[in-house]
C-alpha positions in Angstrom: -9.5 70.6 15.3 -7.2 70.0 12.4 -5.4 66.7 12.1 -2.2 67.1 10.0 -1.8 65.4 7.1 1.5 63.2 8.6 -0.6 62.3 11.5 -3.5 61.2 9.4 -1.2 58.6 7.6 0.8 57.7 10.3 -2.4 56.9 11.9 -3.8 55.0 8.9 -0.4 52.5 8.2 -0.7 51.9 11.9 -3.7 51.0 11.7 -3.2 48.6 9.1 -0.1 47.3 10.1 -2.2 46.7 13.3 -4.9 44.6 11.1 -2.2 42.7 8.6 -1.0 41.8 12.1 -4.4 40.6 13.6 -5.2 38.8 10.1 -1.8 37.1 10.3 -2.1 35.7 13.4 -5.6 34.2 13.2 -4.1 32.3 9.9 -1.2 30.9 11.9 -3.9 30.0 14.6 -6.4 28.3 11.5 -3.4 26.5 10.0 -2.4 25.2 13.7 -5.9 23.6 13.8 -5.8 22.8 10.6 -2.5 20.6 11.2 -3.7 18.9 14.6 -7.1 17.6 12.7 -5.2 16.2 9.7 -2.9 14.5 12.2 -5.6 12.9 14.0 -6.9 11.8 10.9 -3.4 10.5 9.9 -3.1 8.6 12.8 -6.6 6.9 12.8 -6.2 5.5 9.2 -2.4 4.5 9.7 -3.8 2.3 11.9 -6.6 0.7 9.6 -4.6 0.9 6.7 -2.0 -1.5 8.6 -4.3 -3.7 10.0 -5.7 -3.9 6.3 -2.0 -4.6 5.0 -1.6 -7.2 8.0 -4.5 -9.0 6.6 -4.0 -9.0 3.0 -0.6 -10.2 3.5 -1.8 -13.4 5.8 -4.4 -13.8 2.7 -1.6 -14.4 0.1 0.2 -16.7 2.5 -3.0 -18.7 3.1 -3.5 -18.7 -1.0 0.3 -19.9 -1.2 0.3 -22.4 1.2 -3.0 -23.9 -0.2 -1.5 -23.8 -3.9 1.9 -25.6 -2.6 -0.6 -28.6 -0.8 -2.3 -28.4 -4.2 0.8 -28.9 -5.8 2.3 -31.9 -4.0 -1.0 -33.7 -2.7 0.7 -36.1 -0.5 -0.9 -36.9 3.2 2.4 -35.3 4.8 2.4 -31.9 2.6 -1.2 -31.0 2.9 -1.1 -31.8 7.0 2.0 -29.2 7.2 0.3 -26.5 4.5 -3.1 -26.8 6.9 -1.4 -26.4 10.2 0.5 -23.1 8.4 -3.2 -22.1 7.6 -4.3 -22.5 11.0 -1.8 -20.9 12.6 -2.4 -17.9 10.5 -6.0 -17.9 10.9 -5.2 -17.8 14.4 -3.0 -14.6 14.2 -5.6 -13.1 11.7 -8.3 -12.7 14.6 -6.5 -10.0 16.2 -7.0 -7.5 13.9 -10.5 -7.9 13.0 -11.3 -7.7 17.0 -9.2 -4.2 17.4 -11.1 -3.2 14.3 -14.2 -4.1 15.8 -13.4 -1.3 18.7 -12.9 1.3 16.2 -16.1 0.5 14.6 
């Protein structure tokens, strides 16, 4: 049985249209993946990277407030500086307990 030549090709561009198809598709599907993992990623180390942020920033404020009670050592000054400390060492425990979860 003799296949034309017009069939034979037609045959053979479908079948690779068929395959550039199949091969496009499965590279949408990996880059879907792809996407939702780094997401999930994202998302975890927002989180740690804020918490990190929070407590740098309570650091400085701590350093600042000891350096102003340094500054002016009266009785009154260095009670107000240390109750500031205080209250942010207070605030600082909640982040090292939600890291603590994560860990």
């Amino acid at each position: 049985m003799k296949i034309t030549l017009k069939a034979r090709l037609s045959a053979v561009i479908g079948f690779l249209a068929g395959l550039s198809v199949v091969v496009g598709l499965s590279g949408l599907y990996g880059m879907n993946m792809a996407n939702e993992g780094l997401e999930t990623v994202y998302k975890d180390r927002t989180v740690a990277l804020e918490q990190v942020s929070r407590v740098e920033r309570l650091l400085l404020q701590d350093r600042l407030a000891l350096a102003q009670a340094l500054m002016d050592p009266t009785a009154s000054n260095i009670k107000i500086k240390s109750d500031v400390i205080k209250k942010m060492m207070k605030s600082s425990t909640k982040p090292g307990e939600s890291t603590s979860k994560l860990i």
